[in-house]
PDB file with one MODEL, atoms N, CA, C and O in Angstrom:
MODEL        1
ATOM      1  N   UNK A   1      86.445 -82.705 100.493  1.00  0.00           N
ATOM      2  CA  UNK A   1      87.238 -81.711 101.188  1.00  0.00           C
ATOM      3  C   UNK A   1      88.256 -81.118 100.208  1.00  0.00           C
ATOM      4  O   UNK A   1      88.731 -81.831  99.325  1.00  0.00           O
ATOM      5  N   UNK A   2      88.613 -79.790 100.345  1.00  0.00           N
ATOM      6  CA  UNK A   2      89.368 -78.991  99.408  1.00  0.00           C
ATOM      7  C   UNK A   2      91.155 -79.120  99.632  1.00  0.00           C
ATOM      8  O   UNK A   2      91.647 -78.712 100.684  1.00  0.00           O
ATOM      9  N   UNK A   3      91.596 -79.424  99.080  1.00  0.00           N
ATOM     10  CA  UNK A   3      93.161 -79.563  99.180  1.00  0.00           C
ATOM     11  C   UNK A   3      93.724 -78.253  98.671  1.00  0.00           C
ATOM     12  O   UNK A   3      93.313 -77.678  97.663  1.00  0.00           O
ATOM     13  N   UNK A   4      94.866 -77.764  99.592  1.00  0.00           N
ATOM     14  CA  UNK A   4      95.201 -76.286  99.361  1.00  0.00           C
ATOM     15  C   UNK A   4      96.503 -76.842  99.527  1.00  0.00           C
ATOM     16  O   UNK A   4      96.828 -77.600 100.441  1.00  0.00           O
ATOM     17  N   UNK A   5      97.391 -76.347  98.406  1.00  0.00           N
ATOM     18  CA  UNK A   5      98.865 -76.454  98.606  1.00  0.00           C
ATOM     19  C   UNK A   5      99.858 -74.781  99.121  1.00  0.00           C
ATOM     20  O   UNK A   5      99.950 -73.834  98.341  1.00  0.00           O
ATOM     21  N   UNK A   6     100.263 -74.780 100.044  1.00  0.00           N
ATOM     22  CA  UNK A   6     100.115 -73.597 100.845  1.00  0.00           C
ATOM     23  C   UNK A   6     101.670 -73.215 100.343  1.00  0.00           C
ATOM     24  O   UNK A   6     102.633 -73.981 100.341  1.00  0.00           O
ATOM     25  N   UNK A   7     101.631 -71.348  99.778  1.00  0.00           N
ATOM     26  CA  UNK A   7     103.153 -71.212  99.292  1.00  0.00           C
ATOM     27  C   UNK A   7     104.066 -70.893 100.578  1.00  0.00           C
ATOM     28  O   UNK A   7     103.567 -70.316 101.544  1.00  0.00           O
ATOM     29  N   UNK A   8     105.405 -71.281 100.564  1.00  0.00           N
ATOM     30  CA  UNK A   8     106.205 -71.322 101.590  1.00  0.00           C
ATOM     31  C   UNK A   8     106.014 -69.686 102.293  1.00  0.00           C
ATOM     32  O   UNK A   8     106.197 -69.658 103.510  1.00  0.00           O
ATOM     33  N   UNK A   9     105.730 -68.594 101.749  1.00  0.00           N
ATOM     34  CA  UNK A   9     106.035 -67.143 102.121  1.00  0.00           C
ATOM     35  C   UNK A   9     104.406 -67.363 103.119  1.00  0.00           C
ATOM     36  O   UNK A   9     104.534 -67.188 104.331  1.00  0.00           O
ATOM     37  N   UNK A  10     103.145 -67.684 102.663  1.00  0.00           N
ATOM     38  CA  UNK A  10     102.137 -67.517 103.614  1.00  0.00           C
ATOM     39  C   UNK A  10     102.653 -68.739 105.090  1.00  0.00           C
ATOM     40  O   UNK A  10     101.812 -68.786 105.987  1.00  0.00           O
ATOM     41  N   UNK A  11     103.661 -69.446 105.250  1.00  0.00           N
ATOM     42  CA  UNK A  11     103.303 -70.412 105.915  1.00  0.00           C
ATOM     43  C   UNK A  11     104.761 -69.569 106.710  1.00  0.00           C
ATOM     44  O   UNK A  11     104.915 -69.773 107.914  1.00  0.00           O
ATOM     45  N   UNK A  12     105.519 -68.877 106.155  1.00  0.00           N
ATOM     46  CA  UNK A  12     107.159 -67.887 106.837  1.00  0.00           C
ATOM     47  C   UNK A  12     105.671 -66.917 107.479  1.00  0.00           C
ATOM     48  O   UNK A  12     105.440 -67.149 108.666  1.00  0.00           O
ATOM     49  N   UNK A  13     104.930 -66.138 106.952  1.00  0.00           N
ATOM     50  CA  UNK A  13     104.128 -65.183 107.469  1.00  0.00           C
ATOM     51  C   UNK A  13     103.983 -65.666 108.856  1.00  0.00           C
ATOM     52  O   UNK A  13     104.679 -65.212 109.763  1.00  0.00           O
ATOM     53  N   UNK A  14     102.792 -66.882 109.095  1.00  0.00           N
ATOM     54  CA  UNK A  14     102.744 -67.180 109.858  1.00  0.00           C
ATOM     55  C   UNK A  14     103.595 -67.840 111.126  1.00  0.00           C
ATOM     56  O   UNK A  14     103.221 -67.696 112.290  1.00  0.00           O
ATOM     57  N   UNK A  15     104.519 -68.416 110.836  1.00  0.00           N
ATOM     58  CA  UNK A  15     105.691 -68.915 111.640  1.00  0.00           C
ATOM     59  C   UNK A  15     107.076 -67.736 112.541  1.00  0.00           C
ATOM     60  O   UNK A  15     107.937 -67.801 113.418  1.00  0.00           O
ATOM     61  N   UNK A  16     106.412 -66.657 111.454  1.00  0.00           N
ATOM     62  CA  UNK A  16     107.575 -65.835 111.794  1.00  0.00           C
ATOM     63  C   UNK A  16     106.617 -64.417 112.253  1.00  0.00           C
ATOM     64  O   UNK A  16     107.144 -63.380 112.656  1.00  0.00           O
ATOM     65  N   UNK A  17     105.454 -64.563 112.135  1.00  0.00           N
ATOM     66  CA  UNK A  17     104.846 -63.331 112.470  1.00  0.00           C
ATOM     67  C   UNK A  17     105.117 -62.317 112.056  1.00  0.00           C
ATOM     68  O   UNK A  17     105.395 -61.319 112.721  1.00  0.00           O
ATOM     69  N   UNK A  18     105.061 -62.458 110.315  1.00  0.00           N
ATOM     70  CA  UNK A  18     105.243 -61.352 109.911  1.00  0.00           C
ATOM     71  C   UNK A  18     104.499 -60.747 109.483  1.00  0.00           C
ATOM     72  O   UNK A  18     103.551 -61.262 108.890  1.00  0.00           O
ATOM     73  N   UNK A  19     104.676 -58.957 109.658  1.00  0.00           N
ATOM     74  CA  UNK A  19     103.270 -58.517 109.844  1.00  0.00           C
ATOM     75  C   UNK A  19     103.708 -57.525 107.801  1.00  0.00           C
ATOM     76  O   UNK A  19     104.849 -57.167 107.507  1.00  0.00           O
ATOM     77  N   UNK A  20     102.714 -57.379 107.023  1.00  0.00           N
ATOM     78  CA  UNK A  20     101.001 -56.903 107.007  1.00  0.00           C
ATOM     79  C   UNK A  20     100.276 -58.036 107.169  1.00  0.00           C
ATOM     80  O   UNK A  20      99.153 -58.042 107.673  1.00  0.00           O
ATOM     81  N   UNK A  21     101.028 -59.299 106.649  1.00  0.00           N
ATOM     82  CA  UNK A  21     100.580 -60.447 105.825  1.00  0.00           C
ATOM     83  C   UNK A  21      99.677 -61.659 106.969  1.00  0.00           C
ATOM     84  O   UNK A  21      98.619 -62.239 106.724  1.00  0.00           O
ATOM     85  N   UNK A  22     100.760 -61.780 108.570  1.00  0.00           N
ATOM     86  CA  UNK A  22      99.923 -62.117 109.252  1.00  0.00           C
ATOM     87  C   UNK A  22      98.809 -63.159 109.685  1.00  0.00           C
ATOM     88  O   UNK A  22      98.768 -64.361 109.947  1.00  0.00           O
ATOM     89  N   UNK A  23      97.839 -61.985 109.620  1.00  0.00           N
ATOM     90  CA  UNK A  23      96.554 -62.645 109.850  1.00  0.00           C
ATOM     91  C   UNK A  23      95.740 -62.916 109.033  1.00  0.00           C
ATOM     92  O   UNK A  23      94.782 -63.654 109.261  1.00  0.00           O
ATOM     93  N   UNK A  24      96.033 -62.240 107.683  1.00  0.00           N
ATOM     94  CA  UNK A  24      95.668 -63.841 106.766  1.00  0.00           C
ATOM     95  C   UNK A  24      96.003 -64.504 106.337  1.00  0.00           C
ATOM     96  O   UNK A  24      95.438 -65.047 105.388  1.00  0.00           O
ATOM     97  N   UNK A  25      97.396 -64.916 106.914  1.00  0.00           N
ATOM     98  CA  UNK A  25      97.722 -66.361 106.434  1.00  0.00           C
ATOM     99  C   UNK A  25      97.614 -67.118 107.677  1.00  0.00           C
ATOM    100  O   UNK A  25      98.002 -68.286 107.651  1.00  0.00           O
ATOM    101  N   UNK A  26      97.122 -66.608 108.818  1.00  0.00           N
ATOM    102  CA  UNK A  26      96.776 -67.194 109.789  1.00  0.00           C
ATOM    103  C   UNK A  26      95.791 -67.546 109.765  1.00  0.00           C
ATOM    104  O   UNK A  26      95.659 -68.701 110.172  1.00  0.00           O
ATOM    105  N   UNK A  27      94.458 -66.781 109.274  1.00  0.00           N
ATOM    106  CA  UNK A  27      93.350 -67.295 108.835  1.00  0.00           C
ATOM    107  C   UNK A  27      93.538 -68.685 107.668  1.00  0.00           C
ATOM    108  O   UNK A  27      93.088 -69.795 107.952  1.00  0.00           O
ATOM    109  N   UNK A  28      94.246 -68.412 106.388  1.00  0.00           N
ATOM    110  CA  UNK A  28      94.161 -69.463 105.294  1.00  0.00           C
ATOM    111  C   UNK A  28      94.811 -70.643 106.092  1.00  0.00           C
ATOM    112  O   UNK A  28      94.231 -71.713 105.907  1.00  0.00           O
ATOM    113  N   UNK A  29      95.937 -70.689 106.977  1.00  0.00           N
ATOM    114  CA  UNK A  29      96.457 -71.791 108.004  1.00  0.00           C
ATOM    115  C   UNK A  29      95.246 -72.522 108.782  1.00  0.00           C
ATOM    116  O   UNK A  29      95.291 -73.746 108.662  1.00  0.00           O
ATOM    117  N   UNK A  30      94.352 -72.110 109.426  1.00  0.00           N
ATOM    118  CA  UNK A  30      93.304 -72.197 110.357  1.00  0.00           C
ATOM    119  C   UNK A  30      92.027 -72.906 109.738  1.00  0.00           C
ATOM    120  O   UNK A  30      91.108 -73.408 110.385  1.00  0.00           O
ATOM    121  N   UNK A  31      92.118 -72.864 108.706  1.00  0.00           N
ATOM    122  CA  UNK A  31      91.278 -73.891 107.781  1.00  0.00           C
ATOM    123  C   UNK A  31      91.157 -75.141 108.219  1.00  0.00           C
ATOM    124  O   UNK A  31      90.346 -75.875 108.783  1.00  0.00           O
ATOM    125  N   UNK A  32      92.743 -75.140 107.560  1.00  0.00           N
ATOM    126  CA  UNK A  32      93.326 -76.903 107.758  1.00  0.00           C
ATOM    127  C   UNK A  32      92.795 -77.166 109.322  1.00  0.00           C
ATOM    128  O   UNK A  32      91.985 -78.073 109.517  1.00  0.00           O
ATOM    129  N   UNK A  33      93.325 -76.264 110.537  1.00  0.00           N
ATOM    130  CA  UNK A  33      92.866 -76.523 112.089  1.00  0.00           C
ATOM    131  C   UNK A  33      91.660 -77.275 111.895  1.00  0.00           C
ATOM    132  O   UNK A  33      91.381 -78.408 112.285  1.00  0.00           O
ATOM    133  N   UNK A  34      90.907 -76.348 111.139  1.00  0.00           N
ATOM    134  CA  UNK A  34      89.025 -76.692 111.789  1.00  0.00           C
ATOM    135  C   UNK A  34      88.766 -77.826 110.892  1.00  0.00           C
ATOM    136  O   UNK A  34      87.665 -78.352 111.048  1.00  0.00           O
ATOM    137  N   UNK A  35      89.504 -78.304 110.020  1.00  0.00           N
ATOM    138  CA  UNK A  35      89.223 -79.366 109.283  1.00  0.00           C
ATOM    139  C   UNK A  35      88.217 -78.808 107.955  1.00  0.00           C
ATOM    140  O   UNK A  35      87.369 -79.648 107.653  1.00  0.00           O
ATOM    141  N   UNK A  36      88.179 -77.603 107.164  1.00  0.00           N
ATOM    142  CA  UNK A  36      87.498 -76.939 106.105  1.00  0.00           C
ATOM    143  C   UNK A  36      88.467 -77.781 105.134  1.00  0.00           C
ATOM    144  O   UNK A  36      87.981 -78.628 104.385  1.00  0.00           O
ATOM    145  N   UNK A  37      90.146 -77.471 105.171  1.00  0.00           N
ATOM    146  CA  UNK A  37      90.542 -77.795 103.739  1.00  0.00           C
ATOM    147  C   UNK A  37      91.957 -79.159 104.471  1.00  0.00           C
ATOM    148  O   UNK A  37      92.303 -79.334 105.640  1.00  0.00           O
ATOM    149  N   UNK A  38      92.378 -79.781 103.342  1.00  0.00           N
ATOM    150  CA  UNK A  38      93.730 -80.299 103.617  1.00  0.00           C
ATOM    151  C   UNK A  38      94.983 -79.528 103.293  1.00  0.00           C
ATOM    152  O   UNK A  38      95.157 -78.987 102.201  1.00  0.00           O
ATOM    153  N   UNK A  39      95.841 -79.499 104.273  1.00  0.00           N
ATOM    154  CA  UNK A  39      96.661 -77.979 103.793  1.00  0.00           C
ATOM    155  C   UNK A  39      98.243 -79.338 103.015  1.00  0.00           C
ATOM    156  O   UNK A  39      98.521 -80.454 103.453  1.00  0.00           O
ATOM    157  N   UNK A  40      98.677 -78.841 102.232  1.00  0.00           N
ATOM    158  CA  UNK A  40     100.115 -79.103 102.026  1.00  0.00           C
ATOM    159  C   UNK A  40     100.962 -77.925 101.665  1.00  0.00           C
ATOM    160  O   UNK A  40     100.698 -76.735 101.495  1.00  0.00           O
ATOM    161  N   UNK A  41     102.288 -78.771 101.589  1.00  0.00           N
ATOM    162  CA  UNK A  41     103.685 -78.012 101.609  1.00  0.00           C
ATOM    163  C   UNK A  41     104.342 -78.505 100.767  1.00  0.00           C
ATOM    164  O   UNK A  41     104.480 -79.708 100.991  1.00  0.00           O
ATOM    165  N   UNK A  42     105.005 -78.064  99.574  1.00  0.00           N
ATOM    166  CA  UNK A  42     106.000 -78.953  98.624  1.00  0.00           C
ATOM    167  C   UNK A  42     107.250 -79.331  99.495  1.00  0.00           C
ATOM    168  O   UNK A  42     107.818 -78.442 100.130  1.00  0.00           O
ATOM    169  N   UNK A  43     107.737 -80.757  99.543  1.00  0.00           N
ATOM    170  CA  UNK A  43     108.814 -81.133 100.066  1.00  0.00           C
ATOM    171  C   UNK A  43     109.912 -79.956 100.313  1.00  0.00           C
ATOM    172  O   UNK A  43     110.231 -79.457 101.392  1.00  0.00           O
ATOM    173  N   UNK A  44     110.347 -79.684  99.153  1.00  0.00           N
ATOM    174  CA  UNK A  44     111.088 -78.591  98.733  1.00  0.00           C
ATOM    175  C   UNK A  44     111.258 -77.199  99.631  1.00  0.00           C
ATOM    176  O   UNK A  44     112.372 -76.730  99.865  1.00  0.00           O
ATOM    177  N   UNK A  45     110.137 -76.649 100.062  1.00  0.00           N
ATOM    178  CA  UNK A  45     109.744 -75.745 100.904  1.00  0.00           C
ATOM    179  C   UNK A  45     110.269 -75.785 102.213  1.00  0.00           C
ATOM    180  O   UNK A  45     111.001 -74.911 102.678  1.00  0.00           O
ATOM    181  N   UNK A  46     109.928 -76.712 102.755  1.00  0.00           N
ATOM    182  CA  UNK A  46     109.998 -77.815 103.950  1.00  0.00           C
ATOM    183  C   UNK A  46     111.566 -76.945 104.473  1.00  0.00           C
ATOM    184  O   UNK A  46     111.503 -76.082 105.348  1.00  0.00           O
ATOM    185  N   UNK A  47     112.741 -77.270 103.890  1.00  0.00           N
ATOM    186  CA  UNK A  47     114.353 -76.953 103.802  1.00  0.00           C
ATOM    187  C   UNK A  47     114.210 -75.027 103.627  1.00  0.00           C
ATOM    188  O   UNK A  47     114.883 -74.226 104.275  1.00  0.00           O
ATOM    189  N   UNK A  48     113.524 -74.796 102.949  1.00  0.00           N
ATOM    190  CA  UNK A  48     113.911 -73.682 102.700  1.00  0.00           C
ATOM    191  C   UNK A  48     113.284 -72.602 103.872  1.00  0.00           C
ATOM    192  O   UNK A  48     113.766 -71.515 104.192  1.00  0.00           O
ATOM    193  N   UNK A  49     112.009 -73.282 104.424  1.00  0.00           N
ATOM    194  CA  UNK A  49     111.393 -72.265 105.830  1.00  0.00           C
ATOM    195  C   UNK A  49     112.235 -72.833 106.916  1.00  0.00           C
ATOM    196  O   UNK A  49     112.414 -71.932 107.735  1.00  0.00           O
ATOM    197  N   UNK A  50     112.854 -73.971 107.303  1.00  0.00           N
ATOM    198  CA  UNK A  50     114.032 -74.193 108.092  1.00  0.00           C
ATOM    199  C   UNK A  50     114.875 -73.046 107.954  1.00  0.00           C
ATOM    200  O   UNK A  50     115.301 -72.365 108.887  1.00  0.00           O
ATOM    201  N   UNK A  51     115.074 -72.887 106.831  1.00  0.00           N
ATOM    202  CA  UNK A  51     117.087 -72.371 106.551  1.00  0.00           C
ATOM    203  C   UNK A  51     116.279 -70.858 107.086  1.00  0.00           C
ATOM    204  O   UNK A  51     116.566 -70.534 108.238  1.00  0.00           O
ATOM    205  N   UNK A  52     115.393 -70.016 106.403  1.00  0.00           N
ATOM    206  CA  UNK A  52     114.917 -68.618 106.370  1.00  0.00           C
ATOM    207  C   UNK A  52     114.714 -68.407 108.006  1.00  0.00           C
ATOM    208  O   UNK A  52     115.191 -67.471 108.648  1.00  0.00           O
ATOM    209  N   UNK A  53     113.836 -69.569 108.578  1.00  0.00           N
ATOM    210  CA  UNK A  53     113.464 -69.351 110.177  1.00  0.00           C
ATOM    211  C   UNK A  53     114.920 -69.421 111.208  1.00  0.00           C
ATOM    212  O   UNK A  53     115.117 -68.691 112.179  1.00  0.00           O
ATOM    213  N   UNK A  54     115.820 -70.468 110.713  1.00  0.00           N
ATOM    214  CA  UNK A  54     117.196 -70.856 111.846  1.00  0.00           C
ATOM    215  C   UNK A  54     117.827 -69.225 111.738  1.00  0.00           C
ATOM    216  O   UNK A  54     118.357 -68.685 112.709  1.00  0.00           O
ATOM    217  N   UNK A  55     117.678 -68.568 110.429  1.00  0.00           N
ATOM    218  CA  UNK A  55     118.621 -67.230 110.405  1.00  0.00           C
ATOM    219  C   UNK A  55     118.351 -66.444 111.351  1.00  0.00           C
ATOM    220  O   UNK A  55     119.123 -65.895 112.138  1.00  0.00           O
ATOM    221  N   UNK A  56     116.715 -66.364 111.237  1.00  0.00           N
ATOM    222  CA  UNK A  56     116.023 -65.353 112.596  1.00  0.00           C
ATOM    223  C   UNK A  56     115.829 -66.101 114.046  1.00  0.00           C
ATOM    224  O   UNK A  56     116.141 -65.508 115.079  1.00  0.00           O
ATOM    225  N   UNK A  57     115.446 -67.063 114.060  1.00  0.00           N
ATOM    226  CA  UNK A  57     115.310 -67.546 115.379  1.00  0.00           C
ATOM    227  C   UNK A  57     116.127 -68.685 116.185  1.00  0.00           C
ATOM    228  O   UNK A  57     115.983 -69.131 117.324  1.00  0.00           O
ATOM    229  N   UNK A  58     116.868 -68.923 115.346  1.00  0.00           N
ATOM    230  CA  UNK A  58     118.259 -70.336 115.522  1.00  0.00           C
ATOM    231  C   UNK A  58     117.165 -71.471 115.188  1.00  0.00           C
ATOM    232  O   UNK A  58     115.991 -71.555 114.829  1.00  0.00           O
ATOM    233  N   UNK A  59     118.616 -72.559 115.632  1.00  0.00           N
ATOM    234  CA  UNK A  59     118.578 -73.833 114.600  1.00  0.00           C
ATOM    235  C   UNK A  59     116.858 -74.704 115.738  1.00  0.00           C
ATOM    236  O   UNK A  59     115.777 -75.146 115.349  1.00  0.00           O
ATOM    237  N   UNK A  60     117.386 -74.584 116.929  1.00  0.00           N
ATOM    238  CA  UNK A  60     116.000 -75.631 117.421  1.00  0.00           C
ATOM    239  C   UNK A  60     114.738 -75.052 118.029  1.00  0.00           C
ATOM    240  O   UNK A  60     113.897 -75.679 118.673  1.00  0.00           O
ATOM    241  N   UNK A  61     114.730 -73.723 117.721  1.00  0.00           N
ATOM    242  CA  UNK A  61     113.279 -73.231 117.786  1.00  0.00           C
ATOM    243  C   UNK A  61     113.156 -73.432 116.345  1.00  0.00           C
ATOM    244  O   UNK A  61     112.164 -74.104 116.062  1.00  0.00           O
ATOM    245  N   UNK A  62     113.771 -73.104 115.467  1.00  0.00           N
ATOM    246  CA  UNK A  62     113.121 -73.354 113.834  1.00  0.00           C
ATOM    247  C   UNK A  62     112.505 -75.187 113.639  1.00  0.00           C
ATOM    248  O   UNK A  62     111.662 -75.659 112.877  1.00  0.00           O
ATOM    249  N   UNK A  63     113.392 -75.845 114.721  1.00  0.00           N
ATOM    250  CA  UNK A  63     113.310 -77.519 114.122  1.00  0.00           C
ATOM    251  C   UNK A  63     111.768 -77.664 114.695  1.00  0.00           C
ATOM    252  O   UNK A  63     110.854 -78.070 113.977  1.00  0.00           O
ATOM    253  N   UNK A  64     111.575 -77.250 116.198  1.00  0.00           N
ATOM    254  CA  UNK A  64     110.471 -77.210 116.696  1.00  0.00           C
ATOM    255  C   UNK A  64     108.882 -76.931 115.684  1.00  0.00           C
ATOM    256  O   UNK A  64     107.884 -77.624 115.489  1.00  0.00           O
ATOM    257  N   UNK A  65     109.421 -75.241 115.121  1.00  0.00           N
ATOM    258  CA  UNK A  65     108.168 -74.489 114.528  1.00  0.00           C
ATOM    259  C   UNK A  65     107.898 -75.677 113.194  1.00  0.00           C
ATOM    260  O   UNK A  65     106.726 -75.887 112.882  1.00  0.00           O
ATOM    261  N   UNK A  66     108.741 -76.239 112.629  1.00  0.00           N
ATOM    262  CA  UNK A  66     108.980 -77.081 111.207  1.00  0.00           C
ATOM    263  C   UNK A  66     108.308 -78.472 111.355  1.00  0.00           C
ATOM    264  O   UNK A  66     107.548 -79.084 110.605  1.00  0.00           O
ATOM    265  N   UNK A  67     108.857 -78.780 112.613  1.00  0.00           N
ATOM    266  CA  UNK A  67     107.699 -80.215 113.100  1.00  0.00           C
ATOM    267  C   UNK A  67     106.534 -79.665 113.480  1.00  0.00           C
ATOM    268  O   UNK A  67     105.580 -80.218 112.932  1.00  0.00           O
ATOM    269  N   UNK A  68     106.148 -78.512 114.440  1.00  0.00           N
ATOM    270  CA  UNK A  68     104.788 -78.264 114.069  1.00  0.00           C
ATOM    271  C   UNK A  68     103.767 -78.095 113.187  1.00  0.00           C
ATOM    272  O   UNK A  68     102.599 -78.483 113.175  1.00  0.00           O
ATOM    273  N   UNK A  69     104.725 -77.153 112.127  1.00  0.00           N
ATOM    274  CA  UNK A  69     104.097 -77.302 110.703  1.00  0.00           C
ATOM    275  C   UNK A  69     103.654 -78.364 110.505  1.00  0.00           C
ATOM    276  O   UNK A  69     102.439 -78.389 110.314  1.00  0.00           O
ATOM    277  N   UNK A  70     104.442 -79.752 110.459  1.00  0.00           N
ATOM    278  CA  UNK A  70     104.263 -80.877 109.431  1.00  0.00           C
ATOM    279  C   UNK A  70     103.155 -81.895 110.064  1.00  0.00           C
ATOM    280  O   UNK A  70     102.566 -82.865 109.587  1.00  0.00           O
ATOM    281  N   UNK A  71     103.120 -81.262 111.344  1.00  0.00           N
ATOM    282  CA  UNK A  71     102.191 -81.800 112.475  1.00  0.00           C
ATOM    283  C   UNK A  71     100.525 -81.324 112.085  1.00  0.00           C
ATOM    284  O   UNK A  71      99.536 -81.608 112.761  1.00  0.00           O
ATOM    285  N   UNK A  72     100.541 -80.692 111.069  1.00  0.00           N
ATOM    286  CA  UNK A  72      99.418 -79.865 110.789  1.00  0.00           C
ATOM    287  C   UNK A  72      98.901 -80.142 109.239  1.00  0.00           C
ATOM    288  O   UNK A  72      97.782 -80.513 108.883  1.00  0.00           O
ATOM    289  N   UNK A  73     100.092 -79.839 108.407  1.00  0.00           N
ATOM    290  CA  UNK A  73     100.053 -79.991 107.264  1.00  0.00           C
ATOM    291  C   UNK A  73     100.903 -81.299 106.359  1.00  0.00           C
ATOM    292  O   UNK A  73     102.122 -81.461 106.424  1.00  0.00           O
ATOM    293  N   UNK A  74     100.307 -81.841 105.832  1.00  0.00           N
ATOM    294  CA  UNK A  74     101.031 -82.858 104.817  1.00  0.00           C
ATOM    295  C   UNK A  74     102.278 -82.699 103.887  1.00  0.00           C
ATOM    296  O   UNK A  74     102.524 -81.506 103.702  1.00  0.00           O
ATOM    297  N   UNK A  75     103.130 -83.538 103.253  1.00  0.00           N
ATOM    298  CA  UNK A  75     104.024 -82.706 102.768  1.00  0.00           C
ATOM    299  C   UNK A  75     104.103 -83.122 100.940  1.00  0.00           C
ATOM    300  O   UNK A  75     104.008 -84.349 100.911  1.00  0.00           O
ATOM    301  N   UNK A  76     104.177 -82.821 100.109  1.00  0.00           N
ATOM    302  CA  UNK A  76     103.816 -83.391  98.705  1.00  0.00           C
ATOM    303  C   UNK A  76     105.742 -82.630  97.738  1.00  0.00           C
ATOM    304  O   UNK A  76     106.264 -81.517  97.787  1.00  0.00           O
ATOM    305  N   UNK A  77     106.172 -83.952  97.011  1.00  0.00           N
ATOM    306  CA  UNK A  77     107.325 -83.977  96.300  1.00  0.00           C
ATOM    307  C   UNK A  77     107.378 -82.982  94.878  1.00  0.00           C
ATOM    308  O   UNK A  77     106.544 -83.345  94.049  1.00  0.00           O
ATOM    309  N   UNK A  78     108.105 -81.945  94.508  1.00  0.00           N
ATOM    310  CA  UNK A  78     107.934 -81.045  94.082  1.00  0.00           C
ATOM    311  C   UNK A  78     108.965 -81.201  92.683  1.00  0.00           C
ATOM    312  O   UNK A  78     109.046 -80.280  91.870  1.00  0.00           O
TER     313      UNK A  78
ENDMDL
END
């Protein structure tokens, strides 16, 4: 199985619905779903799509979207 380390801006795309970018990083996200690849996140990242998401959407819908992430994807020390 293919291990994909996913950059923090495709994984803000998706979390934050931002559009051109979207739906394909919703697609490259959806991998990991169907079980095609193993997705990770550098630790590092982790803090920084918190801080970018709490600005736009506050502090516990961001904590929510951040445990979903990690609920999905693995997390690797940077």
């Amino acid at each position: 199985m293919k291990r994909v380390l996913f950059d923090s801006d495709v994984l803000l795309d998706v979390l934050g619905k931002r559009e051109p970018h979207f739906p394909a990083s919703v697609q490259a996200l959806n991998t990991v779903k169907t079980g095609k690849t193993q997705g990770y996140i550098s630790g590092h990242a982790v803090t920084n799509i918190y801080y970018i998401l709490s600005k736009q959407n506050g502090r516990e819908s961001s904590r929510k979207l951040v445990i979903s992430l990690l609920e999905n994807v693995g997390w690797v020390e940077a």
